[in-house]
Structure formats: structure tokens, C-alpha cells
C-alpha positions in Angstrom: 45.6 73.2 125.0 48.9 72.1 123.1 49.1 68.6 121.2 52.1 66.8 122.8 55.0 66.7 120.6 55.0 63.3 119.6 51.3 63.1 118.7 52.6 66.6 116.0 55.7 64.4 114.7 53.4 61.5 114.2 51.1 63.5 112.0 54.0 64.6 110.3 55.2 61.7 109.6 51.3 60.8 108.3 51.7 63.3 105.7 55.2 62.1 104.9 54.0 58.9 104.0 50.9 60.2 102.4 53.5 62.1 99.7 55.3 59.2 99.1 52.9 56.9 98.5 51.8 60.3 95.5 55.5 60.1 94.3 55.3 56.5 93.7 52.0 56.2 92.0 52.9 59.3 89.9 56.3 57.5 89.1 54.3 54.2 88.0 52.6 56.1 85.9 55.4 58.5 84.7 56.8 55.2 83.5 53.6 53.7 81.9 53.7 56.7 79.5 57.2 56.3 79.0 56.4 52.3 77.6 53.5 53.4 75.6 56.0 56.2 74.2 58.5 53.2 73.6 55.3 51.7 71.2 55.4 54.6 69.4 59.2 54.8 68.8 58.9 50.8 67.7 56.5 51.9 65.4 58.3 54.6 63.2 62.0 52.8 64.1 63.1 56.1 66.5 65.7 55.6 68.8 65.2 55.4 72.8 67.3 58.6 73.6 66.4 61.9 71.4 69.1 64.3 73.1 67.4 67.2 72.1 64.1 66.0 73.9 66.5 64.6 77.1 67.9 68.6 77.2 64.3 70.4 76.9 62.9 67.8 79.8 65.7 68.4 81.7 65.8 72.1 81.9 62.2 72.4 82.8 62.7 70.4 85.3 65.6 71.7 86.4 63.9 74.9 86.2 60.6 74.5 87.3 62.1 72.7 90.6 64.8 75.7 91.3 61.9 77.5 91.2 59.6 75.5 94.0 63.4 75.8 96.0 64.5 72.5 95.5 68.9 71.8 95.5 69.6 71.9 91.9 72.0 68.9 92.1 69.2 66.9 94.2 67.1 67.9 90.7 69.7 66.6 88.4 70.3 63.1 90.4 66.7 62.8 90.5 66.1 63.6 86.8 68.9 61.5 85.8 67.3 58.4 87.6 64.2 58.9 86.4 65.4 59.6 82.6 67.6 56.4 82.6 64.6 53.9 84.0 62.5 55.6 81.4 65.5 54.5 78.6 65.8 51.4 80.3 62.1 50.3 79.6 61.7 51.7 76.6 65.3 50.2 75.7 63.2 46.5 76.8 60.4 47.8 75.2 61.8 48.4 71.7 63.7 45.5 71.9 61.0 43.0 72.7 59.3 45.1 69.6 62.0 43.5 67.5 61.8 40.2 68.5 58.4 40.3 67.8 58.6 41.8 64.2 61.7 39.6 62.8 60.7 36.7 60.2 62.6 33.1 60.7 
């Protein structure tokens, strides 16, 4: 006997929200690496963006997506995003660093 059709959509949907709920918690931590990164960067006076670290992340992912046949400009949006929160903590990050370290 067949599952009616909505009962199939609803499982889909199930499983949708299953892998979104993955995307987000791997994003939270994605960005927890990112301000412990920041830490590091404090620490030895580096700059948020090292281009030549932006381009090798980008092209593996770029890559590695084409390759799972994902859109290749749905990759680069979505990279992009995700590069420029990462930035934008560590950006906060480093500069509470500062705050912290600088004598009255």
C-alpha cells in the first residue's frame, strides 16, 4: 500500500528541518573557531583578513561544492556571507583585544 502524498511531503519536510537545524549548529560552531582564531591573531598583532588564506578557503570550497553539484554562484554568495561574519567577529574580537591591552 502507498503512503498518501502529504504524509511523503511531510517527512520531507522532517528531514528538511532536520538539515537545517545541522547547518546552523555547524555555522555556530564554524564561528566559535573563527573567535578563538581572532585570539590568536590578537595575540601575535595579525590582521583579520589574510587574502592569501581568504583565496585557498575559497577555492576549496568553491571546489569541493562544484563537485557535490551545487550552483557555483549559490557557493560564492554563501562563502562570502560566511567569510564576512567570520571578519566581522574576529574584527569585534581583535578590537575588544585592544581595548583590553591599552594602558591609561
Amino acid at each position: 500500500m502507498q503512503r498518501p502524498l502529504d504524509e511523503e511531503l511531510r517527512d520531507l519536510r522532517r528531514a528538511i528541518d532536520a538539515i537545517d537545524e545541522q547547518i546552523l549548529t555547524f555555522l555556530a560552531r564554524r564561528f566559535a573557531i573563527a573567535d578563538e582564531i581572532a585570539e590568536h591573531k590578537a595575540l601575535r598583532r595579525q590582521a583579520v583578513v589574510q587574502p592569501e588564506r581568504a583565496q585557498e578557503v575559497r577555492a576549496r570550497y568553491l571546489e569541493a561544492g562544484a563537485a557535490l553539484g551545487l550552483n557555483p554562484p549559490f557557493l560564492s554568495a554563501l562563502w562570502t556571507l560566511v567569510h564576512e561574519e567570520s571578519c566581522r567577529r574576529q574584527g569585534e574580537r581583535l578590537r575588544a583585544f585592544e581595548r583590553s591591552t591599552r594602558t591609561v
